[in-house]
N, C-alpha and C positions, 0 to 999 in steps of 0.2 A: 145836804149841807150846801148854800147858796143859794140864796130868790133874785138871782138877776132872772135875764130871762129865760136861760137854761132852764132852771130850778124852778119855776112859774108854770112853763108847759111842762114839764115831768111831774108834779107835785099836782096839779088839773089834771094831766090826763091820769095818771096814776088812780087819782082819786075817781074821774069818771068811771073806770072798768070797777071800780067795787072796794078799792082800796083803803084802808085807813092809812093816813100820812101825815107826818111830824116834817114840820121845814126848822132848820137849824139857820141864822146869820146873825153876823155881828152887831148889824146897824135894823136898829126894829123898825125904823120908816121902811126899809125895803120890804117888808112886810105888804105896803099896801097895795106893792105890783100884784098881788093874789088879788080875785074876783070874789065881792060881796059874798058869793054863796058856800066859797069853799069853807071846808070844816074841818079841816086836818088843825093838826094843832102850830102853834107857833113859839120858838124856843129864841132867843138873844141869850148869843152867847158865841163861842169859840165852838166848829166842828169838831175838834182834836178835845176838846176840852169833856172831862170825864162825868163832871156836874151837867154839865149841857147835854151831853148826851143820853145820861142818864133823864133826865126830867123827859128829855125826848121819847123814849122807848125803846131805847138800844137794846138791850137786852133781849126783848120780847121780837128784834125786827128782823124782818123774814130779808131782807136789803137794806145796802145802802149807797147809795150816790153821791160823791163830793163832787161838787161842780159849779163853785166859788171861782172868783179869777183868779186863782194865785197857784202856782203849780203848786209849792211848799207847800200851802192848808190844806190843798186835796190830796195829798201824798200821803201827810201826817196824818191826817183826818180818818182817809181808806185804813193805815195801819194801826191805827188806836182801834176803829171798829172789829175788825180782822181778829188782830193778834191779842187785845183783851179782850173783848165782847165774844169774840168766833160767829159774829156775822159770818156766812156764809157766802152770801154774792156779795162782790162788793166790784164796785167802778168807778176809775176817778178819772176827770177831766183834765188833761195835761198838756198844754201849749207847746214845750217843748223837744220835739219829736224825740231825739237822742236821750233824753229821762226817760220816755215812755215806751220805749224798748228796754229798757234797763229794768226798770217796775214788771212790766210783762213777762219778763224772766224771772223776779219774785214771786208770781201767782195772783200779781194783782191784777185785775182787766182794767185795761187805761182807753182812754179815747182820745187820740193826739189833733187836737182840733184842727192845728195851720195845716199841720201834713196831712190829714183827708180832705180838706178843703183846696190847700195847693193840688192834690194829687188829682180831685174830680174835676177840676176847672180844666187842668192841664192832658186830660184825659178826651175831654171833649173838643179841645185843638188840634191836638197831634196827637198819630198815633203813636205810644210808647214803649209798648213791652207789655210786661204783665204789671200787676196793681195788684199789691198785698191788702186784702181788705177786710181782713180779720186774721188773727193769731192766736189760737189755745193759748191757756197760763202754761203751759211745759214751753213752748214756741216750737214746737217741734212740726207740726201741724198748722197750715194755712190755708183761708179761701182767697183765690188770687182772679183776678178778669185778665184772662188772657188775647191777645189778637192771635186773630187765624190767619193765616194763608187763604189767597181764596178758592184755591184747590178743593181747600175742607168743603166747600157746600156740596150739598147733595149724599155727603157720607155720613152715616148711622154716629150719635152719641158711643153707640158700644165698639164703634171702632176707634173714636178720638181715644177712649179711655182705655181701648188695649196696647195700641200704639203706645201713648204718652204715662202709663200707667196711675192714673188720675181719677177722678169721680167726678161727674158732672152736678155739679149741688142745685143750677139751675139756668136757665135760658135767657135773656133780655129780648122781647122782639116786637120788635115796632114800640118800644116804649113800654111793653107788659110785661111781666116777670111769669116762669113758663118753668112749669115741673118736668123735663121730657123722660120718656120712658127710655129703654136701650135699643129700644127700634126706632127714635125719633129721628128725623132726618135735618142734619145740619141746610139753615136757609142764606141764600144773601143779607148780610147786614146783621145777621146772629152775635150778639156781643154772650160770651161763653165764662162761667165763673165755673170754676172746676177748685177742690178739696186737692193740696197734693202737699207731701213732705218739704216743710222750707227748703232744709239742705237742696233738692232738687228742682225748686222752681223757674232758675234759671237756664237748667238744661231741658227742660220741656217746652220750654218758651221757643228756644232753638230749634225743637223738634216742630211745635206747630205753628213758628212762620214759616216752615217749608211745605210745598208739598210732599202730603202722605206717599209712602212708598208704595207703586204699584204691584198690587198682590200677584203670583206665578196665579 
């Protein structure tokens, strides 16, 4: 739901990898952001709205994406597919951050635009802590980028993760994205996304801008 230009590239790429796809929006000229070849279908109409959704193929759809500007239509929209249809994945586009923590505790997956955007911009300035950059529907469970101490280099993944009781989900380095195993060895300029329990994200954070404790 939405063909600005969110909804243009998810609805293109979607349909690239093999997908069949139905776009929902109110105003049908937005329709003509889509590229001559694409073939998904096209619906005018309201996201939330039950005729609309229906003509679209809600029932039969394996997702769905609200990702309209308006917080209220992707909210409503996410919850009409959900809770009558029982869409199963669903994800709405959500400007403002404090909504989109509140939804996220619903079970709905939201993507809070300004606040991942404030947050990457501001991440590449200063350094700030850790960066929540995904959150399970329970919230109980996060993947967060933490900074290190620079102590850490040269020490094993499977120590940062026994120390700080965490998972390492994966590595950033020089720019590449890096599966390490438990023998991998932390390098300079290692930016570190580690899997840990909200409740404790801010106590590990503590734990690894210090140096690691010297083992007997």
């Amino acid at each position: 739901m939405g063909c600005g230009r969110v909804g243009v590239t998810l609805a293109e790429s979607l349909e690239s990898y093999g997908h069949s796809v139905a776009v929902i929006d109110i105003n049908p000229d937005s329709f003509r952001r889509l590229s001559s070849d694409f073939e998904g279908q096209r619906v005018t109409g309201m996201g939330f709205d039950r005729d609309a959704l229906t003509q679209a193929g809600v029932e039969d759809a394996y997702a769905f994406a609200a990702v309209s500007n308006g917080d209220n239509s992707n909210i409503l929209s996410a919850r009409v597919a959900r809770e009558m249809f029982g869409v199963n994945k669903v994800v709405a586009r959500i400007y403002d951050p404090k909504r989109a923590e509140v939804y996220q505790r619903l079970g709905i997956t939201t993507v809070a635009t300004v606040r991942w955007t404030a947050d990457q911009i501001m991440r590449r300035l200063l350094p700030l802590g850790a960066a929540n950059e995904y959150r399970d529907a329970s919230g109980l469970v996060s993947l967060v980028e933490m900074d290190l101490h620079t102590s850490w280099v040269g020490h094993s993944v499977r120590r940062l993760e026994a120390d700080s009781g965490t998972r390492v989900a994966y590595l950033s380095r020089l720019g590449e994205g890096i599966l390490p195993s438990s023998d991998s060895v932390l390098q300079e300029n290692d930016v570190v996304h580690v899997m840990v329990r909200t409740d404790d994200i801010q106590s590990v954070q503590r734990l690894l801008a210090q140096p690691p404790v010297e083992e007997d």
